[in-house]
N, C-alpha and C positions, 0 to 999 in steps of 0.2 A: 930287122926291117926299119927305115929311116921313118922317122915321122913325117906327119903331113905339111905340118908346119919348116921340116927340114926341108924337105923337097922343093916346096914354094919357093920356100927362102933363096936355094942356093940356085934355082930355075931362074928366077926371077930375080937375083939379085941386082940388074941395072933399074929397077924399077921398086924397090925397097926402102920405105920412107919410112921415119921416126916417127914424126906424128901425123894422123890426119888431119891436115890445115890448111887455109888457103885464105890469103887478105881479110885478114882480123875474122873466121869464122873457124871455130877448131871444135873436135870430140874429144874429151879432157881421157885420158888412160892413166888409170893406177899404173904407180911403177912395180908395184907383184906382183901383175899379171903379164909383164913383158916379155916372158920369158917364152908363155904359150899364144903369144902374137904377131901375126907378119901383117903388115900393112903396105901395099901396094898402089902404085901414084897410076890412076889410069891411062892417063895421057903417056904415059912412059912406057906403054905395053903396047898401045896401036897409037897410033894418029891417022887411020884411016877412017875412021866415024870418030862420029860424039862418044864420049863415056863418061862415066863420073868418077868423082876426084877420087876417090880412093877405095878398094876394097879388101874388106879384114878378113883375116882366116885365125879363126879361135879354135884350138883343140884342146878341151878335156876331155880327159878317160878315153885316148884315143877317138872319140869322136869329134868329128867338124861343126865348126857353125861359120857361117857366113854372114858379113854384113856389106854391106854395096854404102854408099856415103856420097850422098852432094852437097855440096858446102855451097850457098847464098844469101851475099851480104843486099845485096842490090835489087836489081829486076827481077821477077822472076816469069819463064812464059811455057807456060803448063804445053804447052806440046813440045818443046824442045827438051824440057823435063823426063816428057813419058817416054820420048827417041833415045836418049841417055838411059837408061834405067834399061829397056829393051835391050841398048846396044851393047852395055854389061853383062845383061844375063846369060847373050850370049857368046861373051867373053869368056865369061864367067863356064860355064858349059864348056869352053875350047881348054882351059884353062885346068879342068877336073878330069876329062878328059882323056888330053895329051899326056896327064901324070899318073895315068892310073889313080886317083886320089877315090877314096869312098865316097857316097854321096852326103852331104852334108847332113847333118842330123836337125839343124834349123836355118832358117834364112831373112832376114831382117832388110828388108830394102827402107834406108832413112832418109830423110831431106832433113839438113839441119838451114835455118832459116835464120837472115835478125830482124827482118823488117818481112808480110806478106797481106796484100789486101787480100779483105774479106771474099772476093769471087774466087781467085786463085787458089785460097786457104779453101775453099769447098770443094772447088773441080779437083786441089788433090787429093785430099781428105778419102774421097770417091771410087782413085786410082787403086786398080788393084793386076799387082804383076803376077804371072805365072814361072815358077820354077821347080822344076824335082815332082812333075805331079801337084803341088799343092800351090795356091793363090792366097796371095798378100794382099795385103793392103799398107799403101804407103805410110812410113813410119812419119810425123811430123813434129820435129821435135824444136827450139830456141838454137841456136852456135852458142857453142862454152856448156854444153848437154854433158854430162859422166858416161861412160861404157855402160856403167853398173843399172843406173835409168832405162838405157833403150834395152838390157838384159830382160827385165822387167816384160817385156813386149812377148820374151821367149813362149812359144808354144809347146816346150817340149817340157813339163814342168821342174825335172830333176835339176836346171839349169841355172834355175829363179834363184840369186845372194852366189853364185860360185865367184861372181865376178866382180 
């Protein structure tokens, strides 16, 4: 049986990006972990809604993890935000789905940031998304953030240093 990460991959390969980045905001990825990573440019998947820039699919030990990723350098406007992240999840959803894929074993929704005033930094802070049954709360991290840091967030604890 193909892994999950094969499946993705070869699904989705017009949409298959190296790194997650976008105008000087990036999530830094070990290159030892490459191998059990696909990273997906959202806008390459639909252009019918908003989505966000990239979403990860990590398998170890046969299980998934998911991370959803929006990269801003600039403005930021917390409702266009929480329409992205929504329009994902339910990407994301089509996406598990259509592949027969197991349900993820964790799910990480992150905003990496480089600049965010103080109101916007609370109202996301606040935001919390629903997926697989379980609610988040938005990850809020710096741009130029490690994989291994937002791992740290994991709720599943067997997860915590794999990465």
């Amino acid at each position: 049986m193909a892994s999950s990460i094969c499946k993705i991959r070869s699904t989705y390969s017009y949409a298959t990006i190296e790194k997650c980045s976008e105008k000087g905001c990036s999530l830094r990825i070990n290159n030892k972990v490459r191998n059990s990573i696909v990273i997906l440019k959202g806008e390459k998947i639909t252009r019918n809604y908003k989505v966000c820039d990239c979403l990860i699919f990590i398998e170890r030990k046969r299980d998934l993890i998911v991370m959803i990723v929006e990269l801003k350098r600039k403005s930021i406007d917390v409702s266009v935000i929480k329409e992205k992240f929504e329009n994902t999840i339910d990407l994301l959803n089509d996406i598990i789905s259509n592949l027969n894929l197991r349900s993820p074993k964790d799910f990480f929704p992150v905003l990496l940031y480089e600049r965010m005033r103080g109101p916007e930094f609370s109202m996301l802070k606040r935001l919390r998304l629903h997926f697989a049954c379980e609610t988040r709360y938005l990850i809020l991290e710096k741009c130029g953030v490690d994989l291994s840091q937002i791992m740290k967030y994991c709720h599943n604890s067997v997860y915590i240093g794999l990465i």
